[in-house]
C-alpha positions as CSV (number, residue, x, y, z in Angstrom):
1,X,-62.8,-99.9,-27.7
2,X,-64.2,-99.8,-31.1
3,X,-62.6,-96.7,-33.2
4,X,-63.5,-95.5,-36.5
5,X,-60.9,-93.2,-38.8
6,X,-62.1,-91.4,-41.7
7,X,-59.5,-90.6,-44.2
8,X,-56.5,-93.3,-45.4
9,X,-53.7,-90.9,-45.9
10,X,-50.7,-90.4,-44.4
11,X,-52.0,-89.4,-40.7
12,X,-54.9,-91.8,-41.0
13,X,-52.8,-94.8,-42.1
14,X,-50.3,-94.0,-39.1
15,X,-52.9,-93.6,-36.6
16,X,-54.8,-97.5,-37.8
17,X,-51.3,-99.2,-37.5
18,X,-50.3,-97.3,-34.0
19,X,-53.9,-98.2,-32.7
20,X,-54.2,-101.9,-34.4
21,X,-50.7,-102.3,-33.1
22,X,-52.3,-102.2,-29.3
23,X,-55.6,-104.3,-30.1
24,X,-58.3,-101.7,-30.4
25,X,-61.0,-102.7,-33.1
26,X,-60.1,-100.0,-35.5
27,X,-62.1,-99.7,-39.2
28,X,-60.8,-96.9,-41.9
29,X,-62.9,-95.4,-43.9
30,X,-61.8,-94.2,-47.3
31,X,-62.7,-93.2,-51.2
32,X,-59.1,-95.0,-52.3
33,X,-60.1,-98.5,-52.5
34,X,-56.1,-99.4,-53.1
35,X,-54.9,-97.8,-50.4
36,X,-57.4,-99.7,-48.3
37,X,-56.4,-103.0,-49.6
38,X,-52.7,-102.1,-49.2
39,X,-53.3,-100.9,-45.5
40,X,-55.3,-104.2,-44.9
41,X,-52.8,-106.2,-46.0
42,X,-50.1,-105.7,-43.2
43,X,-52.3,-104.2,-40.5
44,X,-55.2,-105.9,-39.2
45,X,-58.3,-103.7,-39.4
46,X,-61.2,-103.6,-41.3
47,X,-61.9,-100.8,-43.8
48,X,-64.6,-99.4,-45.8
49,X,-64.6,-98.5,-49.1
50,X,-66.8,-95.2,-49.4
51,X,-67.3,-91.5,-49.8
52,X,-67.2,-90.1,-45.7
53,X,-69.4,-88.7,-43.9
54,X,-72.3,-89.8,-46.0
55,X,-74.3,-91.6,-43.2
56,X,-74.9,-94.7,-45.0
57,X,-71.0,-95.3,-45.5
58,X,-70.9,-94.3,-42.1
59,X,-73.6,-97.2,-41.1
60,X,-71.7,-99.5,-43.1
61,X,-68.4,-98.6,-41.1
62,X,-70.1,-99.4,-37.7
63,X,-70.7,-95.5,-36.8
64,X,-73.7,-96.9,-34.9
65,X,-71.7,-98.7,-31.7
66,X,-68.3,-97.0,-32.7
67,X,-66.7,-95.2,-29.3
68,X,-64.5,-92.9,-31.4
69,X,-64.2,-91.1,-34.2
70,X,-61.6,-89.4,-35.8
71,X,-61.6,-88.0,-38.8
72,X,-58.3,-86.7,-40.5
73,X,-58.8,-86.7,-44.2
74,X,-57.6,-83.5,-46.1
75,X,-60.2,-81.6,-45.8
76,X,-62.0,-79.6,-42.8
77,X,-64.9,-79.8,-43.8
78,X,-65.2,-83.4,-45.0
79,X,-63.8,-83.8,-41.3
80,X,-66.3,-81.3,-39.3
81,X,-69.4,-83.0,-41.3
82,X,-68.2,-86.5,-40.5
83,X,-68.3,-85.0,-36.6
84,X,-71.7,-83.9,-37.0
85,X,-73.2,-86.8,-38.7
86,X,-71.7,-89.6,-36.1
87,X,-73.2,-87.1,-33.3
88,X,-76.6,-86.3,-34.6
89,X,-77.4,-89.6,-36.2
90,X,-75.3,-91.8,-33.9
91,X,-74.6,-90.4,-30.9
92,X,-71.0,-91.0,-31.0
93,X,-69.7,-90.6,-27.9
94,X,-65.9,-89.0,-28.8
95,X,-65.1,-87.4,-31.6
96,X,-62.0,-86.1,-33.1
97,X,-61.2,-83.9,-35.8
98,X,-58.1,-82.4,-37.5
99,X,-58.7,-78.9,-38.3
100,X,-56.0,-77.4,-40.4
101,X,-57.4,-73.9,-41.3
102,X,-57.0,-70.6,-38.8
103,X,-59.9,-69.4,-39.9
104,X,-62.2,-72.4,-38.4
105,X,-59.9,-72.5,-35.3
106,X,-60.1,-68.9,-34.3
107,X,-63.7,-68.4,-34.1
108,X,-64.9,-69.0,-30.2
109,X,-68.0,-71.0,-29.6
110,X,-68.2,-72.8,-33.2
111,X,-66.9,-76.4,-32.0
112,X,-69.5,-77.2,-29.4
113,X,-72.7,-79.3,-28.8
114,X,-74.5,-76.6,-30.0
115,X,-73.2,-75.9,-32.7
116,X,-69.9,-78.2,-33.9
117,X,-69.9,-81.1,-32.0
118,X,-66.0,-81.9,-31.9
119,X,-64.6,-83.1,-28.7
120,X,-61.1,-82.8,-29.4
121,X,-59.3,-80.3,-32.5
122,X,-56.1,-81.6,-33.8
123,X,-54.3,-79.0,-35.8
124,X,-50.7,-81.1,-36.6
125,X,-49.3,-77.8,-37.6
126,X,-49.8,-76.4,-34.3
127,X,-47.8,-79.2,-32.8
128,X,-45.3,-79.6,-34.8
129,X,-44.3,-75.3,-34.9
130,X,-44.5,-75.9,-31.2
131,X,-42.1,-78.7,-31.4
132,X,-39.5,-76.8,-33.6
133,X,-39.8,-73.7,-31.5
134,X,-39.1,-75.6,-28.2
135,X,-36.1,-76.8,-30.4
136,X,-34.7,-73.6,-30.7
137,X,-35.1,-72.4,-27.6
138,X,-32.9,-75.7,-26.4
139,X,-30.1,-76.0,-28.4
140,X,-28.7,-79.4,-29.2
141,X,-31.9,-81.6,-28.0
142,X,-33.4,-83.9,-29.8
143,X,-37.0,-83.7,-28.4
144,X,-38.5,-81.6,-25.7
145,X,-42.1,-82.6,-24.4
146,X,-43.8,-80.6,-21.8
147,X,-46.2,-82.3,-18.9
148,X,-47.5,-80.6,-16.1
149,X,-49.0,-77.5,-17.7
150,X,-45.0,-76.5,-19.0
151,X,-43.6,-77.3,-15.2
152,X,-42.0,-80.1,-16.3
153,X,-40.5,-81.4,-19.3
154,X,-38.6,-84.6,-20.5
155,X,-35.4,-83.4,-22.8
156,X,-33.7,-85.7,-25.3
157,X,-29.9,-85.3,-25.6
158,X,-26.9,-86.9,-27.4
159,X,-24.0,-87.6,-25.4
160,X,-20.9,-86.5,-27.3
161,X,-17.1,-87.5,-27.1
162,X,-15.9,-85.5,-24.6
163,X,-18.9,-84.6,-23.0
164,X,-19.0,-84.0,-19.0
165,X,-20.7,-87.2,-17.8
166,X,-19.6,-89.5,-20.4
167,X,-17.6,-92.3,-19.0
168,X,-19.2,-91.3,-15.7
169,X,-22.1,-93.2,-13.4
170,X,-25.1,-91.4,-13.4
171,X,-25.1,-90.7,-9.7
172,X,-22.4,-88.0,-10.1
173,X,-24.7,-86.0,-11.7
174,X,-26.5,-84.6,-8.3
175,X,-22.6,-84.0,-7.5
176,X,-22.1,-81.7,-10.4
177,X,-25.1,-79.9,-10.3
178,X,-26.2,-80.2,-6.4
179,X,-28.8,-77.3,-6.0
180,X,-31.1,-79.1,-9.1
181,X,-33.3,-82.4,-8.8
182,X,-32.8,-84.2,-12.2
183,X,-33.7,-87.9,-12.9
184,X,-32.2,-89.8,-16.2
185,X,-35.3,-91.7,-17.4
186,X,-33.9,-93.7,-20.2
187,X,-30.8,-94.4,-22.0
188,X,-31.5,-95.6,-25.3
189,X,-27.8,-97.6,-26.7
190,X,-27.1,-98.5,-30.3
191,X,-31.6,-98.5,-30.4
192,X,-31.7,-100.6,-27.6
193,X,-33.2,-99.2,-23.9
194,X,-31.1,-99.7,-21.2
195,X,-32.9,-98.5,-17.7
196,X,-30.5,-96.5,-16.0
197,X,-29.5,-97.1,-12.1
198,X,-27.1,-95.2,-10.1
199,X,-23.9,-97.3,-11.5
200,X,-25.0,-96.9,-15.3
201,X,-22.5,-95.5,-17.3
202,X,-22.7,-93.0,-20.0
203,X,-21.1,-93.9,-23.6
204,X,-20.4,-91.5,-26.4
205,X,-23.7,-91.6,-28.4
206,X,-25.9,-92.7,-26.1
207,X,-29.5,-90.4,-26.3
208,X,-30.2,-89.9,-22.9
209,X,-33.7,-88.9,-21.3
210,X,-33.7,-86.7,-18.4
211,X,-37.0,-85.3,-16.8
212,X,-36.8,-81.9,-14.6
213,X,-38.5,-78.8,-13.7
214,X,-38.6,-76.3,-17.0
215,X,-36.4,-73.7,-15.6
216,X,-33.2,-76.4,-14.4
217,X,-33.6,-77.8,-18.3
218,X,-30.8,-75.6,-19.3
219,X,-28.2,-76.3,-16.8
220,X,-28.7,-79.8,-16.6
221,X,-27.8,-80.0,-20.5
222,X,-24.9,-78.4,-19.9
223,X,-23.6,-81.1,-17.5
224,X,-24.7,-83.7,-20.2
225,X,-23.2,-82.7,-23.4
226,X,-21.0,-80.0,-24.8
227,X,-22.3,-76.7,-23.8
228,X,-23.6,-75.1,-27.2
229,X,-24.1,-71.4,-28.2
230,X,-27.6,-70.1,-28.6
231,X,-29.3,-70.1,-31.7
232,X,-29.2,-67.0,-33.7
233,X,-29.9,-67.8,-37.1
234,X,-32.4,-70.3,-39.0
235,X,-33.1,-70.7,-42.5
236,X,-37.0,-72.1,-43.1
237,X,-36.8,-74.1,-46.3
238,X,-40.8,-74.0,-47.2
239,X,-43.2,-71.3,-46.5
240,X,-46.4,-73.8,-46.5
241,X,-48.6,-73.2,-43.3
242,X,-46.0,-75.1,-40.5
243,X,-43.2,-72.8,-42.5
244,X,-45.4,-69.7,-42.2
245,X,-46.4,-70.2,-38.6
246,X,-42.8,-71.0,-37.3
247,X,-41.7,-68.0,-39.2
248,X,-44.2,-65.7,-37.4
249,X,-43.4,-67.2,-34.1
250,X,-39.7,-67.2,-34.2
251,X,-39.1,-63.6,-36.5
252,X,-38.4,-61.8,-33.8
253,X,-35.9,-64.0,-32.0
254,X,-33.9,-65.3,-34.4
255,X,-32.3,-64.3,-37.7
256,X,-34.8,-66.1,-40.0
257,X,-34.9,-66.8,-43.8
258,X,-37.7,-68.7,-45.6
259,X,-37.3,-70.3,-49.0
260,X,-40.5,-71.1,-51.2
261,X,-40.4,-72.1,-54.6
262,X,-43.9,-70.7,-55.7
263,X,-43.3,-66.9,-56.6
264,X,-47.0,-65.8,-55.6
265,X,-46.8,-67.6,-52.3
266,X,-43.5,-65.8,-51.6
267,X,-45.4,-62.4,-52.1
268,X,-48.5,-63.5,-49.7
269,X,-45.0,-64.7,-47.1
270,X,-43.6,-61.2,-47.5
271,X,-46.7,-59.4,-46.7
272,X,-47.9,-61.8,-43.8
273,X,-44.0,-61.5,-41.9
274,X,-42.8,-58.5,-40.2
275,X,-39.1,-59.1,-39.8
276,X,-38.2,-62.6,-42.2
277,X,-36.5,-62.1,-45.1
278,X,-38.6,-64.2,-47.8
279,X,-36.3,-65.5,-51.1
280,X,-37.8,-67.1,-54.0
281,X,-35.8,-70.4,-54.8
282,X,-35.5,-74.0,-54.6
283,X,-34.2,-75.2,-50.9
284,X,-32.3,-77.5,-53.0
285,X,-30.1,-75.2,-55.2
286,X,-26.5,-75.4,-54.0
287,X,-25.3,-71.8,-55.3
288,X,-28.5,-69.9,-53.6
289,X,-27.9,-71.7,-50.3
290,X,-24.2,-70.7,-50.1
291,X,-25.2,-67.1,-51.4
292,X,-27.5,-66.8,-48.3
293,X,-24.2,-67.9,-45.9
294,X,-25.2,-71.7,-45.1
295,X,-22.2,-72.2,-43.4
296,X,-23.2,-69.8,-40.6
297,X,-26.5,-70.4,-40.3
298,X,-27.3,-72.0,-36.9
299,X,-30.5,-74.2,-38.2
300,X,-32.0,-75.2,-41.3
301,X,-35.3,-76.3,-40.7
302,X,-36.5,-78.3,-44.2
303,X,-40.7,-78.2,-43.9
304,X,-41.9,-78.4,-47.5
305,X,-44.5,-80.7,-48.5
306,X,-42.1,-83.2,-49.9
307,X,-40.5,-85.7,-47.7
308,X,-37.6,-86.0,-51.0
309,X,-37.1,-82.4,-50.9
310,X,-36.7,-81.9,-46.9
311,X,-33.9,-84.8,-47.0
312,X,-32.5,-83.8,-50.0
313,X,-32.1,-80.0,-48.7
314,X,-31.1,-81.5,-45.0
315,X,-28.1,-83.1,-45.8
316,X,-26.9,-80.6,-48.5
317,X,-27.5,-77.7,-45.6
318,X,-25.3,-80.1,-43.7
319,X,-22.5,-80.8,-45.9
320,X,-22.5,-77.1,-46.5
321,X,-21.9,-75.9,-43.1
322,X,-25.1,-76.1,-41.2
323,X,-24.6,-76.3,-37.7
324,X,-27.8,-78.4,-37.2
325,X,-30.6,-79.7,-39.4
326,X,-34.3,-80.5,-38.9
327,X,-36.3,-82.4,-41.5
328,X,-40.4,-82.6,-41.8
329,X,-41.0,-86.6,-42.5
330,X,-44.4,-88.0,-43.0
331,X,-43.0,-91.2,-44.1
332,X,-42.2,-93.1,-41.2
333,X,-39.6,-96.0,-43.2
334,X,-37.9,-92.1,-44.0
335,X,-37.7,-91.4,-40.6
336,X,-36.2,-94.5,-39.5
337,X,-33.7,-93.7,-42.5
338,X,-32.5,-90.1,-41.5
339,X,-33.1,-90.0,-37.8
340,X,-29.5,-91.5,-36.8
341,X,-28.1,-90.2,-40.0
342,X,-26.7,-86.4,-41.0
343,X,-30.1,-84.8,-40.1
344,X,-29.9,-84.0,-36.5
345,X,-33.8,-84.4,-35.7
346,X,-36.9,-85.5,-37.9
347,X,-40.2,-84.3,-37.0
348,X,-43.1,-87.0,-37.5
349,X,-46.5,-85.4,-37.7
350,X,-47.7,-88.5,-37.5
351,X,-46.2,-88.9,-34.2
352,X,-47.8,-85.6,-33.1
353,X,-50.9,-86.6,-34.4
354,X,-51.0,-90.5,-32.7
355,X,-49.4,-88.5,-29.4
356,X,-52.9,-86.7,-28.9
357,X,-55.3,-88.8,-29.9
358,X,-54.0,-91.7,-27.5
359,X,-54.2,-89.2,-24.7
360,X,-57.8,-89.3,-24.9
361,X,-57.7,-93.0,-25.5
362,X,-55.9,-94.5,-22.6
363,X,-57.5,-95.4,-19.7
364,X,-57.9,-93.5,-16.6
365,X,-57.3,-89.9,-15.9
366,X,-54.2,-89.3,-18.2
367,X,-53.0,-85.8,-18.5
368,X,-50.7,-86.2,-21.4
369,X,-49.7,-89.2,-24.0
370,X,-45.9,-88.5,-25.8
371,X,-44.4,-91.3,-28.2
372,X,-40.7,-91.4,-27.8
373,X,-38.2,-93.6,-30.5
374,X,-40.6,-93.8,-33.2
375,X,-43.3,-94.5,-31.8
376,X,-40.6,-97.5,-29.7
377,X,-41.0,-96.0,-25.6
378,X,-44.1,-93.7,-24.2
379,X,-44.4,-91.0,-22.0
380,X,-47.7,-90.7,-19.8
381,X,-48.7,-87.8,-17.0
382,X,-51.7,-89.8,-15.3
383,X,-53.2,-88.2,-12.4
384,X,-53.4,-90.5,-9.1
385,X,-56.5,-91.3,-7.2
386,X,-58.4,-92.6,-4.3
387,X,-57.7,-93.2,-0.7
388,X,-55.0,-95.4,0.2
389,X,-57.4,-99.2,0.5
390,X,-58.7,-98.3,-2.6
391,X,-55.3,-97.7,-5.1
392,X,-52.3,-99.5,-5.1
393,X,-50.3,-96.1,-6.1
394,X,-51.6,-93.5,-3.6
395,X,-50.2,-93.3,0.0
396,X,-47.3,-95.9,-1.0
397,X,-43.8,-95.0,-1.3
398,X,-42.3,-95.2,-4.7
399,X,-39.6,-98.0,-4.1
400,X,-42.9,-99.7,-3.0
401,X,-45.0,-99.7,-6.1
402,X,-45.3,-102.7,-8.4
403,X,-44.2,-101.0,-11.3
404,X,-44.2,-103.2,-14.4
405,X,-40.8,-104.4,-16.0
406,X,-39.7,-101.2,-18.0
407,X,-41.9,-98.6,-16.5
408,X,-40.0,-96.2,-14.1
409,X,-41.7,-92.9,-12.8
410,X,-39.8,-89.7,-13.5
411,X,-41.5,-87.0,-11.3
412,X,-44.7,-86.2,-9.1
413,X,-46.5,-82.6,-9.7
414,X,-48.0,-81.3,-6.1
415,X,-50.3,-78.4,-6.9
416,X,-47.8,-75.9,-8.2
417,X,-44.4,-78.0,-6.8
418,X,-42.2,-80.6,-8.9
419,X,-41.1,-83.4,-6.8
420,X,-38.2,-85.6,-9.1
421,X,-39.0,-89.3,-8.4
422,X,-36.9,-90.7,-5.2
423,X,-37.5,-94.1,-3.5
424,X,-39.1,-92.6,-0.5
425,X,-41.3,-90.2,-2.0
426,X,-44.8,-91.2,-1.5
427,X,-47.6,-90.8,-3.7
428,X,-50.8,-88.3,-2.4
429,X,-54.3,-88.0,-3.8
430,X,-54.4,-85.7,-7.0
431,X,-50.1,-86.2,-7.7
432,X,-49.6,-85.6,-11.3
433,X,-47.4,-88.8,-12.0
434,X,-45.0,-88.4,-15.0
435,X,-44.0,-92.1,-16.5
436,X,-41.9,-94.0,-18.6
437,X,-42.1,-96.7,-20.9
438,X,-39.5,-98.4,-22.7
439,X,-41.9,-100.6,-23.9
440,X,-45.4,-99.6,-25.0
441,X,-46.7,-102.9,-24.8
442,X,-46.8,-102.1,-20.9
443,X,-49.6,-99.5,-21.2
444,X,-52.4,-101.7,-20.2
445,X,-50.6,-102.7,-17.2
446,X,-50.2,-99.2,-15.9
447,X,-53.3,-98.4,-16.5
448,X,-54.5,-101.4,-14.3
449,X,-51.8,-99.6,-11.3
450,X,-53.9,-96.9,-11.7
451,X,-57.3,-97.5,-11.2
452,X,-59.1,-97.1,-8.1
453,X,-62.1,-99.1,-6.1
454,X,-65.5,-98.2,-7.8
455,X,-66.5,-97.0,-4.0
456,X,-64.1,-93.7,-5.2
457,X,-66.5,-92.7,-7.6
């Protein structure tokens, strides 16, 4: 698959590696011919050097046989024209765009054929408030991703000292919480995936992936780590758009405080939020973070602009008294930094970002694309289907399928019912089939599993 990328920034650059990093034919088009060169010289793509979407850069780029686009520079509009231009003068069959502003995103009918010709929105902020809220709502994980139209989800947690199942095999789990289907997808040990079995052991520290219906999520992490107290109160260091739009969503569940630093964005915060209480100051300032009660503040969510300032504010929060700590990291050598560090979780919106545009990418009917560990493991709700002579997944039993090395399924979704994976549960027409990957180099071969006889179609 040849994929073009306008726009080398942060998202952009992420996106060439993750793609290059699997073999597609990726070029990046962008103004910064240094950035280009330094992107070029550890990834292998081609770039060109050029002012998007003007059609003859776009030529130059290959926009005439290209098979994606997806542009993600700063601005909309530089990204909405780029859309328009790869469909009208080269019929480009997918395009993607990230759309930042509400104002473009909230008017009905204006991404279409017709009109905008976008296949696919990304709006990171989106994803990432949704990511912080779900956060909240499930206190002590360290991810939460949804499959299955929110039926199911896939919880990160850190087992502690002390902890119920620590020092325990994981089949007495279904003996301390009988009535609930739960299966442990991954154990991931001192960075290294273990796949768990029936005799694996929990240790202290281990992150530990279960997958269950949404509404068991809550007592299953009770069994697996130290049952914590709901959130009640959050301090939002940065009242840019994610800060603004987790502030609106949360402001009337939670205690909430926002920080900004810019005295005429803090009036525009005060007027826009109902119940927040806005304060003008530096998320960094030691005496106005122990004025505003640090020590009993539940979260500190750091979302500025500057990956320096989120860490910075993260681990003095911490040492302060936070109970937990979230940090907003575009760089991802930062991420790899802080993640098993003092800040509890850092959110990529890179990750995000790469997360939905391989969704559309892979192979197949595939429901939902999640990048686990940095970008390490995957996540993948494919849909199975054919007749049983024409796939090697449907009407087999799940012991029975030739999974490759590292890829386990997790759970089948049956129309409206959640079936946790079990070596005798066979696979039907239409199963919504929730996988895991230690290893992302596996993706081609499940994609392979998955495909059915042309005489299907």
């Amino acid at each position: 698959m040849k994929i073009l990328i306008v726009g080398a920034g942060q998202v952009g650059g992420s996106l060439a590696e993750h793609l290059a990093n699997e073999e597609f034919d990726v070029t990046l088009v962008d103004r910064d011919a240094a950035r280009l060169a330094e992107l070029r010289e550890r990834i292998d793509i081609q770039t060109v050097t050029g002012q998007a979407p003007h059609p003859d850069v776009m030529r130059r780029a290959g926009a005439d046989d290209a098979d994606m686009l997806i542009a993600v520079t700063g601005s909309d509009e530089v990204n909405m024209v780029a859309c328009q231009v790869c469909y009208s003068l080269f019929r480009t069959p997918t395009k993607i765009a990230r759309i930042r502003s509400a104002s473009y995103l909230t008017r009905e009918g204006l991404f279409s054929q017709e009109h905008m010709p976008i296949d696919v929105l990304i709006n990171p902020e989106r994803v990432v408030t949704e990511q912080i809220r779900q956060l909240l709502e499930h206190p002590g994980a360290l991810q939460v991703l949804n499959f299955a139209d929110g039926r199911v989800q896939l919880v990160a947690v850190k087992a502690y000292y002390g902890g119920p199942l620590v020092g325990q095999e994981l089949r007495s789990l279904h003996q301390r919480i009988p009535n609930v289907e739960t299966r442990v997808a991954a154990i991931f040990r001192r960075g290294q995936a273990i796949i768990p079995e029936g005799s694996t052991v929990i240790e202290a520290d281990d992150d530990v992936f279960f997958i269950a219906a949404t509404e068991h999520i809550n007592a299953i992490m009770s069994e697996l780590r130290r049952v914590e107290r709901p959130y009640r109160r959050v301090i939002i260091a940065g009242g840019g758009l994610i800060g603004e739009r987790l502030a609106q969503e949360i402001e009337s569940l939670f205690s909430v405080k926002v920080i900004e630093h810019n005295a005429e964005r803090c009036a525009q915060l005060a007027e826009g939020l109902s119940n927040a209480v806005v304060l003008h100051g530096d998320a960094t300032d030691r005496e106005l973070l122990l004025e505003e009660n640090i020590e009993h503040t539940d979260v500190f969510c750091a979302l500025t602009n500057d990956d320096e300032v989120n860490i910075m504010s993260s681990l003095l929060a911490k040492r302060l008294g936070a109970r937990h700590v979230m940090a907003l990291i575009n760089k991802p050598s930062y991420v790899d930094l802080v993640q098993d560090g003092q800040v509890d979780v850092a959110i990529s919106p890179q990750l995000a970002t790469t997360s939905i545009v391989l969704t559309h990418i892979r192979r197949g009917d595939v429901a939902q694309v999640h990048r686990l560990r940095r970008g390490a493991a995957e996540a993948m709700e494919t849909v199975a289907h054919g007749r049983p002579d024409e796939s090697r997944v449907v009407g087999r039993r799940i012991s029975d399928i030739d999974l490759p090395p590292g890829v386990s399924i997790g759970a089948l979704v049956r129309g409206d019912e959640v079936l946790i994976a079990q070596d005798d549960l066979v696979v039907e027409n239409d199963d919504h089939v929730i996988l895991f990957l230690i290893d992302k180099r596996r993706v081609a071969a499940v994609e392979r599993l998955f495909q059915v006889g042309l005489s299907f179609f």
